[in-house]
C-alpha positions as a LaTeX table, in Angstrom:
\begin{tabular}{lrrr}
\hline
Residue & $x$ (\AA) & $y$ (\AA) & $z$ (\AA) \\
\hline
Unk1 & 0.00 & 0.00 & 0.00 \\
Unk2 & 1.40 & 3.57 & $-0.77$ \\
Unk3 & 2.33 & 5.91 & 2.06 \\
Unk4 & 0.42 & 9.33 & 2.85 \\
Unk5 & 3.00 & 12.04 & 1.62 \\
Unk6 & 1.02 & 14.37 & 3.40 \\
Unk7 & 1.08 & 12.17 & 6.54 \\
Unk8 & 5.08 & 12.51 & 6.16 \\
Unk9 & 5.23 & 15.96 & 5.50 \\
Unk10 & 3.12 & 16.41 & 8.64 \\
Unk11 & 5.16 & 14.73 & 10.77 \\
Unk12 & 8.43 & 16.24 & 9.79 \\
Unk13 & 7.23 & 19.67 & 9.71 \\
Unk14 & 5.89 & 18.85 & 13.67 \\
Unk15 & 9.46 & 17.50 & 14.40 \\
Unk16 & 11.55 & 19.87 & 12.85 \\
Unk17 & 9.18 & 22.60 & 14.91 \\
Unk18 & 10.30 & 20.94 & 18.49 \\
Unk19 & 13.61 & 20.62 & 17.03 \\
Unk20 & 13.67 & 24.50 & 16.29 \\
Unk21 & 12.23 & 24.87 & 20.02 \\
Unk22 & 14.68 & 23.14 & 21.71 \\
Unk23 & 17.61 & 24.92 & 19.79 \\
Unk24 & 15.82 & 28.13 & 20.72 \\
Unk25 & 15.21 & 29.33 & 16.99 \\
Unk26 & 11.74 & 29.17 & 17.00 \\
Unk27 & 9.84 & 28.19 & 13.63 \\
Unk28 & 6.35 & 28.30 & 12.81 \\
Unk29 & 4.25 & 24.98 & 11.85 \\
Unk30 & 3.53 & 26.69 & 8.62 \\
Unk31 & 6.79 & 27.45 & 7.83 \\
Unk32 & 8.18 & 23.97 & 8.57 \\
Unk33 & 5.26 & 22.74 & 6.49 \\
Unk34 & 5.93 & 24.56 & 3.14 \\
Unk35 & 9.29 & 24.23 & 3.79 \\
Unk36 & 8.35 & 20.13 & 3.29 \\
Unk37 & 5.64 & 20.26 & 0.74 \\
Unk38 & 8.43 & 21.18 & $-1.66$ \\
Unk39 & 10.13 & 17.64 & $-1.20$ \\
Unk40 & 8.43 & 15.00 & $-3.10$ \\
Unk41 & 7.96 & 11.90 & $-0.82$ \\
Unk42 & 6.84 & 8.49 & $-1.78$ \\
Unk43 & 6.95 & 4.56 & $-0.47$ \\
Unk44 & 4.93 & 1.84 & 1.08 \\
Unk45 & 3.71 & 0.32 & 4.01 \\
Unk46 & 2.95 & $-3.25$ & 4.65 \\
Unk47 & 1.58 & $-5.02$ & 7.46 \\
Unk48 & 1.95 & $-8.54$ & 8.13 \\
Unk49 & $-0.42$ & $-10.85$ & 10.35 \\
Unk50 & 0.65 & $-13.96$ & 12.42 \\
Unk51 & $-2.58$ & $-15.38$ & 13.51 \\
Unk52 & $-2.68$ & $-18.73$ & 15.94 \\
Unk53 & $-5.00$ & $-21.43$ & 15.43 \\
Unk54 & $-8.10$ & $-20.01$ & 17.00 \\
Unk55 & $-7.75$ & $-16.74$ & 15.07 \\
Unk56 & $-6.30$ & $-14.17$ & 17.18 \\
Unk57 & $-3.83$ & $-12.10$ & 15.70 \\
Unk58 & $-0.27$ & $-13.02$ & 18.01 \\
Unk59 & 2.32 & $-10.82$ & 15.85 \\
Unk60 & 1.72 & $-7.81$ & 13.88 \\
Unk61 & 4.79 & $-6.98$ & 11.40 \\
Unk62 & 4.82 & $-3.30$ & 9.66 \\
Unk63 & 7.30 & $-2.80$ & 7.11 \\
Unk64 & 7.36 & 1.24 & 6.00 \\
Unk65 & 10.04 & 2.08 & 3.22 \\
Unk66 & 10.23 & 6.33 & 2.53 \\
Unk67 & 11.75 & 7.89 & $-0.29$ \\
Unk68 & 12.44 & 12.08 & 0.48 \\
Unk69 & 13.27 & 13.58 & $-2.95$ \\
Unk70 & 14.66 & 17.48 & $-2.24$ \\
Unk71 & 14.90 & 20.42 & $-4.65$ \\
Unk72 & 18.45 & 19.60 & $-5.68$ \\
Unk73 & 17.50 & 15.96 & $-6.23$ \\
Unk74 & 19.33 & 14.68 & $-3.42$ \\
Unk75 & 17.39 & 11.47 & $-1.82$ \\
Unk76 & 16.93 & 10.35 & 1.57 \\
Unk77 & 15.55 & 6.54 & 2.20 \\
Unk78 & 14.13 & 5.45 & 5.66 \\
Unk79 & 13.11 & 1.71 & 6.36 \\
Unk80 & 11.22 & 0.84 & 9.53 \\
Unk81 & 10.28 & $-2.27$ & 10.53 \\
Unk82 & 7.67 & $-2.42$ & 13.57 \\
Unk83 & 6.38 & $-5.47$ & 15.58 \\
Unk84 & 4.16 & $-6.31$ & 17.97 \\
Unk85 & 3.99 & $-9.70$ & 19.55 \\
Unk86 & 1.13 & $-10.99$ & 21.73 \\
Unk87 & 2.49 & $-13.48$ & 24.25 \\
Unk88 & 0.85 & $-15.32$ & 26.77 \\
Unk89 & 2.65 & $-14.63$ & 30.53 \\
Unk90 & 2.94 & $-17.59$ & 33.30 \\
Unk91 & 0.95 & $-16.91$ & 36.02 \\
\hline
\end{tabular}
């Protein structure tokens, strides 16, 4: 499944504000966020069910690949891999 670019561009332009807040040079949300809506940004996400044999999901795999395409052309790929794993604790 393709990734929201706008979902991306959200994100970065929310980090690079508390980024700009901790280094004290304050930058508006706006800013950051037009700053970002000139990258182009594309990639997928896929999820991955383990289910046991009565049919409850037990591991949840998400696989997210990002491709960040500046103005100059310069590229910068992110993979994340997620999982979470039901397991049943000893009493």
């Amino acid at each position: 499944m393709e990734i929201d670019p706008e979902a991306v561009r959200r994100a970065r332009a929310e980090s690079d504000v508390v980024v700009a807040e901790i280094m004290r040079e304050p930058v508006t949300l706006e800013a950051a966020f037009e700053a970002w809506a000139r990258r182009q940004i594309s990639g997928t996400i896929r999820t991955t069910l383990a289910i046991d044999a009565m049919g409850r999901v037990m591991r949840r795999t998400q696989v997210t690949n990002i491709v960040i395409v500046d103005e100059e052309g310069s590229q910068e790929r992110q993979a994340t891999t997620v999982t979470i794993e039901r397991r049943l604790l000893s009493p």
